[in-house]
C-alpha positions as CSV (number, residue, x, y, z in Angstrom):
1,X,-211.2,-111.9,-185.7
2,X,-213.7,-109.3,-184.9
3,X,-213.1,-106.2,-182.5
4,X,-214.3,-108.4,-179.4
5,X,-212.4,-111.3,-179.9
6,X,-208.8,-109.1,-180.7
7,X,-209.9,-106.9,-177.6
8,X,-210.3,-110.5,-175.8
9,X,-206.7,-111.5,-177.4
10,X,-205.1,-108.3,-175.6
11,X,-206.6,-109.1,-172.3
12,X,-205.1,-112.7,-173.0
13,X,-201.7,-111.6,-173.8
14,X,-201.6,-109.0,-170.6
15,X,-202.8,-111.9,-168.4
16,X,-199.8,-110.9,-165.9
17,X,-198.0,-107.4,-165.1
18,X,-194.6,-108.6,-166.1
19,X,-196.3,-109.1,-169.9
20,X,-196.8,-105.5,-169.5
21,X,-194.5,-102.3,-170.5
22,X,-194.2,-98.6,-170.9
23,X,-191.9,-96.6,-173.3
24,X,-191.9,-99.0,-176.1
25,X,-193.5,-101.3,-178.2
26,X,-192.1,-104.4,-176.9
27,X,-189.0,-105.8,-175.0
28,X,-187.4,-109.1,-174.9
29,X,-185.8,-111.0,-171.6
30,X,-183.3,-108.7,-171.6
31,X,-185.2,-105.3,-171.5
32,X,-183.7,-105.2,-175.3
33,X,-186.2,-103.2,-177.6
34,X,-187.9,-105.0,-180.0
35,X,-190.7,-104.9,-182.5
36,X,-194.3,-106.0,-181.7
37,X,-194.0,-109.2,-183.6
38,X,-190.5,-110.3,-182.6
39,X,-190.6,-113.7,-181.6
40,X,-188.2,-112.7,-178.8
41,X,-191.4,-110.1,-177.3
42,X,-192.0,-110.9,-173.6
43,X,-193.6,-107.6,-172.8
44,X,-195.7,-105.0,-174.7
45,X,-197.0,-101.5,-174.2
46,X,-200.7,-101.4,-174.7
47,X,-200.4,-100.4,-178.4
48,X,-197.3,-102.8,-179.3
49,X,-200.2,-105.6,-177.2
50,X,-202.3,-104.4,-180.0
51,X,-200.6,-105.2,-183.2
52,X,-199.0,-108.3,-181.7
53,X,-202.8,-109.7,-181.5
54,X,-203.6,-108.0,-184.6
55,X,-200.8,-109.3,-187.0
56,X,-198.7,-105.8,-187.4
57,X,-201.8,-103.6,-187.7
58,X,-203.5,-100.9,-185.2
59,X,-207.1,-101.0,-186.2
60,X,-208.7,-97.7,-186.0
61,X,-211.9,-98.9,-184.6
62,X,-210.5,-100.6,-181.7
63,X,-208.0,-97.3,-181.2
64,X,-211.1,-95.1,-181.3
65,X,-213.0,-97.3,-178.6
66,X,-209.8,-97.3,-176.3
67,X,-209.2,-94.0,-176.2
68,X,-213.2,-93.1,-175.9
69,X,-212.9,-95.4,-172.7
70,X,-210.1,-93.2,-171.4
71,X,-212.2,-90.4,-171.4
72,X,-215.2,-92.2,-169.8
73,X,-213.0,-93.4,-166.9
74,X,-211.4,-89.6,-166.7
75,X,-207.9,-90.5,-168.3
76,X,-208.4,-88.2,-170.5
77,X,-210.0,-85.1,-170.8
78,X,-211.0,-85.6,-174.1
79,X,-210.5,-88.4,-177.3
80,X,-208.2,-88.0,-179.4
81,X,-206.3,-90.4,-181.9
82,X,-203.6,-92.6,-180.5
83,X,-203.9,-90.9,-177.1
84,X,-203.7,-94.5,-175.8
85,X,-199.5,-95.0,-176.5
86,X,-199.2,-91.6,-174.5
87,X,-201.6,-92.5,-171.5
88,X,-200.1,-96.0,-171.4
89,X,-196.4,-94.5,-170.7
90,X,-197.7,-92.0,-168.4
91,X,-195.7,-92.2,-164.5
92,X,-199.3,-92.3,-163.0
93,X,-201.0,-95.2,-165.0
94,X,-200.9,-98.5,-163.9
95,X,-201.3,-102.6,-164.7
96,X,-204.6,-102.6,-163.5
97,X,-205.3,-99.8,-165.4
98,X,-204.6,-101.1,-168.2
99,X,-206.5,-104.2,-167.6
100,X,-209.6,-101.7,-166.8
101,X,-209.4,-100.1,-170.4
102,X,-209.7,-103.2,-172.0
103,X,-211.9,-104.9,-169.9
104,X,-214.4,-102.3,-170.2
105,X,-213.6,-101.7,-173.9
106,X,-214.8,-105.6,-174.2
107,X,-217.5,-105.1,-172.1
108,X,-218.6,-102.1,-174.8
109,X,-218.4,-104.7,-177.3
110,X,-221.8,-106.6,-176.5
């Protein structure tokens, strides 16, 4: 898959807010922690949404690009590596938040 299509695959996965998570990776039914690709996942943080779509790995490219949207949109003050896990667990951001970053990420990507 290119970056497009994996950035496509996490708007996919976070197609409702209850798919959606802060604090950790991943979480099954019972709000028990697990990793990314645990077959048990029902909800992801933005990063864990990441390497579930992207078979364990957290491309730099696609990293770079979400975190450069943060600071178009004014999440941010400035990009900065992995900044996205911190903003995602932030008190103030949101679902549709999230949904914006990667929407406009995609968007970036034709």
């Amino acid at each position: 898959m290119n970056i497009k299509e994996k950035l496509l695959a996490l708007d996919a996965l976070f197609d409702q807010e209850t798919k959606w998570t802060k604090e950790h990776f991943a979480l099954d039914r019972q709000g028990g922690v697990v990793t990314s690709l645990d077959q048990n996942a029902v909800c992801w943080c933005i990063t864990g949404g990441l390497q579930k779509v992207c078979s364990g790995d957290l491309p730099y490219e696609i990293i770079e690009l979400l975190d450069n949207v943060l600071v178009k949109f004014g999440y941010l003050p400035s990009s900065h590596f992995a900044f996205i896990s911190s903003w995602n667990d932030r008190e103030d951001t949101t679902f549709v938040d999230i949904k914006r970053v990667i929407r406009e990420a995609i968007r970036l990507c034709e």
